[in-house]
N, C-alpha and C positions, 0 to 999 in steps of 0.2 A: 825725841817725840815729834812728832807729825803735828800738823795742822787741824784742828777740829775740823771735818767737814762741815757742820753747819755753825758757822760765827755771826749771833747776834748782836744788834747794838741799840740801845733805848736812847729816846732824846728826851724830853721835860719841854711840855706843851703848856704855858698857862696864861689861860683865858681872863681877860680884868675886864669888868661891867665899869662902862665908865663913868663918871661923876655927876655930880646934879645938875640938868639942864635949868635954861630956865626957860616960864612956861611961853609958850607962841602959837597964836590961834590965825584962820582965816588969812592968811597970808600969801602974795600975790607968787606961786608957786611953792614948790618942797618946802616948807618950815626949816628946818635943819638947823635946832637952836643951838648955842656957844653952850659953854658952863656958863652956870649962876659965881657968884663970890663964894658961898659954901664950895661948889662942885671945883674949882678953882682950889680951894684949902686942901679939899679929898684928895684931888690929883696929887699935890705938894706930898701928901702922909704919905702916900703912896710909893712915891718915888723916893724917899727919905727910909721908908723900910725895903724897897728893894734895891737899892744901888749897890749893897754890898754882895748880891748874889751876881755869879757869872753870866753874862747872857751874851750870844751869839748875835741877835737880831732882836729888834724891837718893828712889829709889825701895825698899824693901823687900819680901822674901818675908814672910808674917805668924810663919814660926815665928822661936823665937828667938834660936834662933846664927844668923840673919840679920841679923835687928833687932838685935840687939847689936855685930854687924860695920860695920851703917851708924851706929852711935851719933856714937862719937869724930869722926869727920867730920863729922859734922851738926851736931856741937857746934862745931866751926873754923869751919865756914860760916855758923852762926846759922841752920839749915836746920834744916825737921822733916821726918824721912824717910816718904815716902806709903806704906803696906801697898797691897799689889797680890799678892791670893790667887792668883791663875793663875799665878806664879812662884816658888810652892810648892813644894817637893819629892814624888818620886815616896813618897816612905814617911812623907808627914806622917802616917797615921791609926797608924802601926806601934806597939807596944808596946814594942820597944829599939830601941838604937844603940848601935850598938859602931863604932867606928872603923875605916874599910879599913885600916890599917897594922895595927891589932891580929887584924884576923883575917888577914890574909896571915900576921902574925908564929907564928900558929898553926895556918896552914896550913889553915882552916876551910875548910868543903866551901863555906862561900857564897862564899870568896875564889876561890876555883878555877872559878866559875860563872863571876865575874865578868870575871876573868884570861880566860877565851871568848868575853866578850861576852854574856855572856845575860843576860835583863830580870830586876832583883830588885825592881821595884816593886809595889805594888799597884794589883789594877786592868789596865785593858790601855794599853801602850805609845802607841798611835795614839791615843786620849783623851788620855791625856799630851801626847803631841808637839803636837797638834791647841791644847793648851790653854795651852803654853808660847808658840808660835809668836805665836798670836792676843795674848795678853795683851802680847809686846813690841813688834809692829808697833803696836799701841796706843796704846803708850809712844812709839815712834819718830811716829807720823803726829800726837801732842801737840807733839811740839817739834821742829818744822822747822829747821832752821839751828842747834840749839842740843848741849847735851853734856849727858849725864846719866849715872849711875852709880845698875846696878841690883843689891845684892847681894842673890845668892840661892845656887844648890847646885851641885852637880857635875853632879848628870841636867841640871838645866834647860840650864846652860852647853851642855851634850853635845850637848841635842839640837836646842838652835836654832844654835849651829855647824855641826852634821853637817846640818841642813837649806840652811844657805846655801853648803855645799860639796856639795850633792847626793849626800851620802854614806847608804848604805841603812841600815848599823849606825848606831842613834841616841846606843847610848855607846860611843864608840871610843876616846876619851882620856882620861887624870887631871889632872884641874885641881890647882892645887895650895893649901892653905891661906891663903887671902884673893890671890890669884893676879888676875894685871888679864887683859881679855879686851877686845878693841877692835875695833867694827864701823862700819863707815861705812854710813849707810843712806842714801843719794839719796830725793829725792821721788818720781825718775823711776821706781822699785823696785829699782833697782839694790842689792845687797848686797854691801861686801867683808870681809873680815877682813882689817885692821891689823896684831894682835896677838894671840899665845896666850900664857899662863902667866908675864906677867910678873911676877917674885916679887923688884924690883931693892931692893924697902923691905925684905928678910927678911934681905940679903947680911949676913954681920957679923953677925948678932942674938946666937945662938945658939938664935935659937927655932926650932921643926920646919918642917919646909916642906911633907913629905909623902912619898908615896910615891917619887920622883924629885926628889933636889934639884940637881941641875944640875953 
């Protein structure tokens, strides 16, 4: 028997919203807050439910409630997590962070923007999208047949989901604190989603989950 002429191969793409920052206002450049203690425990569940899956690469956003979220893991695996700036969040250059629970909790005008759908990043949305997209097929078209774990923020999740469901709004949903997100990317280009907002490491914690805990 011959060779199929066309042989495809799927890899396993998955996206981790990472842990709870803590809040940082007015700050003399980028904010770019650590994890809190909670978000610190989140990362530990996190890494405690995935070490026993195979994984190829462990990839990071450069800020640092990312890179802190892919820590504990990397440490199980004996892995060093690769920074990949294009996986950045939409408000790296921002001067705060406050937390979406805390501003819904006060009803902030930016909560109610959000709650619409409307862009709170800096910069314009299509750069964004345009620069999420690019940097995980990237990632995807490195490791054929293989599994990776990329954590990074709630925009980026948004909007390369919202992009492989052809959906126009690029943030439509809430990821939730260190939450799994599972993409199958074929060679052939095919895109599926697996998985949204798996958060099965958080059950029992008593740590927050986020805006929606199930």
């Amino acid at each position: 028997m011959g060779t199929h002429p066309y042989h495809f191969t799927t890899m396993e793409l998955i996206l981790v919203r990472h842990g709870l920052p803590v809040r940082r206002e007015n700050v003399d450049g980028p904010a770019d807050p650590e994890l809190s203690a909670d978000g610190h425990a989140q990362a530990r569940a996190f890494a405690d439910y995935m070490h026993i899956e195979h994984l190829d690469a462990i990839y990071t956003s450069p800020m640092r409630r990312a890179y802190q979220t892919a820590e504990p893991l990397a440490s199980l695996k004996g892995m060093t997590p690769v920074v990949v700036d294009g996986v950045a969040e939409f408000d790296q250059m921002a001067n705060e962070y406050i937390p979406v629970e805390e501003l819904k909790r006060q009803n902030d005008p930016r909560w109610q923007e959000m709650a619409k759908g409307g862009w709170q990043g800096e910069g314009d949305q299509e750069e964004f999208r345009e620069r999420v997209i690019n940097s995980l097929e990237e990632i995807i078209n490195n490791h054929r047949g293989g599994r990776v774990v990329v954590t990074c923020h709630g925009g980026v999740i948004n909007e390369y989901i919202s992009h492989i469901l052809n959906i126009d709004n690029g943030q439509f949903f809430y990821p939730n604190y260190t939450s799994i997100h599972r993409i199958a990317a074929a060679s052939s280009g095919e895109r599926s989603v697996l998985s949204l907002n798996e958060i099965a490491h958080l059950r029992g914690t008593g740590l927050p989950i986020g805006l929606f805990h199930g």
